[in-house]
C-alpha positions as CSV (number, residue, x, y, z in Angstrom):
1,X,79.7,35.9,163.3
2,X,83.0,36.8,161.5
3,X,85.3,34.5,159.7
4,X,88.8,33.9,161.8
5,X,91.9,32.8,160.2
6,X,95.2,31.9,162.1
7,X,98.2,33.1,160.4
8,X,101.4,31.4,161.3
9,X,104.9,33.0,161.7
10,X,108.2,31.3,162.1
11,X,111.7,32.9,162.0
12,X,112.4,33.4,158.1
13,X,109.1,33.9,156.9
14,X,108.5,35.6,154.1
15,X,106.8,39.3,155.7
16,X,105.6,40.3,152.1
17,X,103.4,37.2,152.2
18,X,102.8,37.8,155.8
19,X,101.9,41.3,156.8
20,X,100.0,41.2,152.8
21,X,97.8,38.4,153.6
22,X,97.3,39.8,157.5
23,X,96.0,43.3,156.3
24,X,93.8,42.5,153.8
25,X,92.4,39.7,155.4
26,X,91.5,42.1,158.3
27,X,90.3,44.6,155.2
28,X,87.7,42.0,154.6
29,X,86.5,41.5,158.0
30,X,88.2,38.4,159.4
31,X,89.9,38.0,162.5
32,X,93.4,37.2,162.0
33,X,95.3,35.7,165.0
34,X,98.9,35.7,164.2
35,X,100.8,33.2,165.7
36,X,104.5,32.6,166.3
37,X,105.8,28.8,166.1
38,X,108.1,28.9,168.5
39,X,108.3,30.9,172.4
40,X,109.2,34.1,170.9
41,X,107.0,37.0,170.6
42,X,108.6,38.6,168.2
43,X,110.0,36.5,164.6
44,X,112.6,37.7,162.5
45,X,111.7,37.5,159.2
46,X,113.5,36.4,155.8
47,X,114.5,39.8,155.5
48,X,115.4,40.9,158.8
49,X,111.5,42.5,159.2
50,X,110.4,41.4,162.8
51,X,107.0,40.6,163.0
52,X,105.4,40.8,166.5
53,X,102.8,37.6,166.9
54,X,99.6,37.7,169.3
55,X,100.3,34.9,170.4
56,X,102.0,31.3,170.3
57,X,101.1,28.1,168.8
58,X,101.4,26.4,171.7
59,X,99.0,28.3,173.7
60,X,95.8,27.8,170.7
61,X,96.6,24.9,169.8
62,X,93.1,23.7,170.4
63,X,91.4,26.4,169.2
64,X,89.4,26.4,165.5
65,X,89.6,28.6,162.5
66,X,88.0,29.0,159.2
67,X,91.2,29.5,157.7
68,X,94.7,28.2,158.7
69,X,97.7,30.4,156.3
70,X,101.3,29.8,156.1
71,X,103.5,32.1,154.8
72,X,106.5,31.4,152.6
73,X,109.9,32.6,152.7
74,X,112.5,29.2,153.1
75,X,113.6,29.5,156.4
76,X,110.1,30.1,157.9
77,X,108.8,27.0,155.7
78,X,111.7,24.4,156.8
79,X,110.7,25.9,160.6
80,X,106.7,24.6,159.3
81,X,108.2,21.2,158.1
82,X,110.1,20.3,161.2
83,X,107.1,21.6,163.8
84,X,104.7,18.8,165.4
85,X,102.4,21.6,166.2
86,X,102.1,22.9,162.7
87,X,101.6,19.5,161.5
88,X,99.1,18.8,163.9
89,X,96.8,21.9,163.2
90,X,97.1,21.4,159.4
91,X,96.2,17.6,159.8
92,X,93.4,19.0,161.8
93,X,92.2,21.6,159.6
94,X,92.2,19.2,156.6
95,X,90.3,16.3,158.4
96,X,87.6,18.9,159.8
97,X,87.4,20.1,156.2
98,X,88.2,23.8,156.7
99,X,90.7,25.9,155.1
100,X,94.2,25.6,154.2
101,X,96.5,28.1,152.7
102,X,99.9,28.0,151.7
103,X,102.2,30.3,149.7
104,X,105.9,30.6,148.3
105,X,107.7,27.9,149.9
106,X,105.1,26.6,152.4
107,X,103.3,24.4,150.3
108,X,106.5,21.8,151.0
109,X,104.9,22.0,154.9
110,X,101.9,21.0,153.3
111,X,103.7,18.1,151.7
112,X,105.6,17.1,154.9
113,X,102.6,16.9,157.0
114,X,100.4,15.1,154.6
115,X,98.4,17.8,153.4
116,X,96.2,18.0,150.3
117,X,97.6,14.5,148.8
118,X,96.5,14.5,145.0
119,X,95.2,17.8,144.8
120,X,96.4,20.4,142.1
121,X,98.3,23.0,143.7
122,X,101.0,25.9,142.8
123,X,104.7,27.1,144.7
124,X,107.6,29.6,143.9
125,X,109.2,27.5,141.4
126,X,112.5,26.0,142.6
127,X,110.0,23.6,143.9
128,X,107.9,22.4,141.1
129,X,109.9,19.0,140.9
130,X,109.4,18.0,144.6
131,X,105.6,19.3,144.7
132,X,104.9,17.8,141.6
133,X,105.7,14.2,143.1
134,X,102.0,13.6,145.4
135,X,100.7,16.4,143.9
136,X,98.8,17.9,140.6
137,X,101.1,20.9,140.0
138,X,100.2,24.3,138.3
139,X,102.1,27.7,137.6
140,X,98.8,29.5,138.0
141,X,99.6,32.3,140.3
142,X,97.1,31.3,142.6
143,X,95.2,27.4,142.9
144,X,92.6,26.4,144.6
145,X,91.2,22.9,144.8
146,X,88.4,23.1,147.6
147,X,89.3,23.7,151.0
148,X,93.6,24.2,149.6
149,X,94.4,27.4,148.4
150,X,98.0,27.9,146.9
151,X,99.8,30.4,145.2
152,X,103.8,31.5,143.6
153,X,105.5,34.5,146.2
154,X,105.9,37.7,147.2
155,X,104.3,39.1,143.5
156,X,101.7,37.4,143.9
157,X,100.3,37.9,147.8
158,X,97.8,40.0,147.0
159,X,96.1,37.8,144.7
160,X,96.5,35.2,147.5
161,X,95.0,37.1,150.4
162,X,91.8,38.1,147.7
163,X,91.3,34.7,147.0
164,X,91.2,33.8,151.0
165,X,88.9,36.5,151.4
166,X,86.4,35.8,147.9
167,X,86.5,32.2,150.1
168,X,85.7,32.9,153.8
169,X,83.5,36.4,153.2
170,X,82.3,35.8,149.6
171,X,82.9,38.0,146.2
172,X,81.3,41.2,147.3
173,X,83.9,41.6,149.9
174,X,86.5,40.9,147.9
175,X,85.8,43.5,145.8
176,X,85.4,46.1,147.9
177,X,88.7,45.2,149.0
178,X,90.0,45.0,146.1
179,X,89.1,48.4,144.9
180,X,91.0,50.8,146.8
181,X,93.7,48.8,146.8
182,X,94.5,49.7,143.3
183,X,95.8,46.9,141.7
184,X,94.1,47.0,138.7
């Protein structure tokens, strides 16, 4: 049975971090569900990109995945902080001790809904001082501290979506993402 992991789109996302951690997450062989926060289809992202969703929030918000990933990009992350639904599948996802990803700017969803209190974790940097209040924070360009995985922006989405997948589907898919990928 594959791995799933929901992938959650707001307007102003960051699409780097998006449509990055979407393709190589299918590369490794999970199903992604991309899903758009609010009733729109279709989210315009932080740099006027628009992202088509397959669905909405609203309608799976019951459903379960290995793996719940939020994108950065400012807009998209205030859009994660001010959402019920978000905080309710995050709150979710932590207390049934599955995955959660953030990157960029989402980590401060993390922090609004509760999320990962205490554990070490990394952001773009113009928000070290507000993470670093409830949380353990690192410039490593990608943290993990069991079922949290964090990491810095757009540079550093690749790394990100190889660390989701070394975690759902296990090292040897990793690499054999990795590889053709060229990034070393």
């Amino acid at each position: 049975m594959s791995k799933t992991a929901l992938v959650l789109v707001a307007e102003g996302s960051e699409e780097m971090e998006a449509v990055i951690t979407i393709d190589v997450l299918r590369r490794g062989g999970v199903d992604v569900t991309v899903a758009s926060i609010s009733d729109n289809d279709v989210v315009k992202c932080s740099r006027g990109v628009n992202i088509k969703a397959d669905t909405k929030l609203s309608a799976i918000i019951g459903n379960n995945y290995d793996a719940v990933v939020l994108p950065g990009g400012l807009g998209g992350s205030k859009a994660f902080q001010a959402s019920n639904l978000v905080g309710e599948v995050l709150r979710r996802q932590e207390k049934e001790g599955r995955l959660v990803a953030a990157i960029c700017a989402a980590p401060t969803a993390l922090k609004t809904h509760g999320i990962g209190s205490g554990k070490k974790l990394t952001s773009y940097p113009n928000f070290k001082e507000e993470l670093s209040q409830g949380y353990i924070y690192l410039e490593d360009r990608v943290v993990e501290d069991g079922k949290l995985i964090t990491s810095r922006g757009p540079g550093t989405a690749f790394e990100f979506a190889l660390t989701l997948v070394n975690h759902l589907v296990g090292p040897d898919k990793k690499s054999e993402v990795e590889k053709p990928l060229l990034l070393k």
